[in-house]
N, C-alpha and C positions, 0 to 999 in steps of 0.2 A: 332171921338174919336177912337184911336183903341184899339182892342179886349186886356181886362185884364180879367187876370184867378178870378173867383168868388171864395167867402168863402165856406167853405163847413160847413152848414150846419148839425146841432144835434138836435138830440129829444127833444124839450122844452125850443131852443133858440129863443129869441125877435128878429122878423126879425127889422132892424133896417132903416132908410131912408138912410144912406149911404150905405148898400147894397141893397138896391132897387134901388139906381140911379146906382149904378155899374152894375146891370143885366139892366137897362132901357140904359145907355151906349153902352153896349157891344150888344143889339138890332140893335142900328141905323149903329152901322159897319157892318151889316152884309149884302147882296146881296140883292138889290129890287128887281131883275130881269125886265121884261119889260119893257122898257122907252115910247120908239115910234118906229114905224116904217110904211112903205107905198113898197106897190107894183107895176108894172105894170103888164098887161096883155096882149099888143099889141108892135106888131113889132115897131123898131123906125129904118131907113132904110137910106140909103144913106151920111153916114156920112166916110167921108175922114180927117177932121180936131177936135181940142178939141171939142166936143161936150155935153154938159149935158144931160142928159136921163130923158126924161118927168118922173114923178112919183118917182123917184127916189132922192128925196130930202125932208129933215127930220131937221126942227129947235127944239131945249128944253132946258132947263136948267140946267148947270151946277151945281153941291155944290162942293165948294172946298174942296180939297182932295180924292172924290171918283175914282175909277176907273171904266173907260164905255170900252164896246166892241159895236165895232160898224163893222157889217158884212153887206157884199154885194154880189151878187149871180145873174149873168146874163149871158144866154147862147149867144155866139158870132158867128157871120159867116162871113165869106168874099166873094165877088163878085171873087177874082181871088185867088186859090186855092195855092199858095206862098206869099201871103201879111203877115208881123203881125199887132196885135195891142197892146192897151195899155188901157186897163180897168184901170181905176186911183177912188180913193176916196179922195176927195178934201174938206177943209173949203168953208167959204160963200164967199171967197175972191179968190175964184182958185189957194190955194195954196195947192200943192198937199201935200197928206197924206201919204200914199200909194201905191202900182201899182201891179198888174199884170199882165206881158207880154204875148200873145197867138201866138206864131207862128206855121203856118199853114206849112205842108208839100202838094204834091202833092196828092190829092184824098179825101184830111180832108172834112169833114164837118162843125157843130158846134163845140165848144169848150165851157165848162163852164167855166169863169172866176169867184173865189171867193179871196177876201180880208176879212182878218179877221185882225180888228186894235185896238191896245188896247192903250189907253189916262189915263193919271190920269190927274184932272183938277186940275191947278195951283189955279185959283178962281172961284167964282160960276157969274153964267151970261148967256145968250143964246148965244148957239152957233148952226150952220149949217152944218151938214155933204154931202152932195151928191158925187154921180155917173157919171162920166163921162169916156167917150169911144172915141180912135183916133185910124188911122192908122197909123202906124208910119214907115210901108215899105211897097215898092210893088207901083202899079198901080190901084186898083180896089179899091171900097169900105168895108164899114162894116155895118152888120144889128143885132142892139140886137133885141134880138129874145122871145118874149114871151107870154105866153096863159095861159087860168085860168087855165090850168091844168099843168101848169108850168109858174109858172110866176118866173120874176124877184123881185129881193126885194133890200130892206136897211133896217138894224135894227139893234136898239141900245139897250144896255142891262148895268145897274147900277151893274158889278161887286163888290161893297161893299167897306171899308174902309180898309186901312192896319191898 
């Protein structure tokens, strides 16, 4: 339901049940915040092709009409210091969502890749978002890169109803 303006309220008015359901309404549009999310902590190493990223994948459920962010956050390295790649956030069907691009110049190091995506859901239902990481030039590989004091993530967040 989305947000309608409430009555305003006087000294010694009957609150009535149709504006108690308009304030109980105008609650459930409003932002859950946290849905789900999962981390890694550990390198995932030698990936040259689509590859999904252990840890990094998160099923829940939809209600129709809400709007979800669903952020992702992984520091990236290449084996050959001119390759790029392609951080991507994909459905459960590898249909990309998102993307992107890290390209490396001569002497780079890591690179943190972030996607921030925002969905309103058409119906309610489970759905799967994850993490997947290619190189998409170059010759060398790619290593997501992660530690408990930097980890990677995916996380979904119920920005609320219009």
């Amino acid at each position: 339901m989305p947000w309608t303006n409430p009555e305003t309220f006087t000294a010694g008015q009957t609150l009535t049940a149709a504006s108690m359901n308009l304030i109980s309404g105008n609650l459930t549009a409003l932002p859950r915040g946290y849905v789900i999310g999962s981390k890694k902590t550990s390198n995932q190493g030698s990936i040259s092709t689509i590859t999904d990223l252990t840890s990094l994948s998160v099923t829940f459920t939809m209600e129709s009409g809400r709007w979800y962010r669903v952020s992702v956050q992984c520091d990236v390295a290449p084996t050959v210091n001119t390759d790029t790649a392609v951080l991507s956030l994909a459905d459960g069907s590898n249909n990309e969502l998102m993307r992107s691009v890290l390209p490396w110049h001569s002497n780079s190091n890591s690179l943190t890749g972030v996607i921030i995506y925002f969905e309103q859901a058409a119906s309610s239902g489970p759905v799967t978002r994850k993490a997947r990481l290619a190189r998409v030039a170059g010759t060398g590989t790619m290593e997501a890169q992660a530690a408990s004091t930097r980890p990677a993530l995916i996380l979904v967040e119920d920005m609320g109803a219009p």
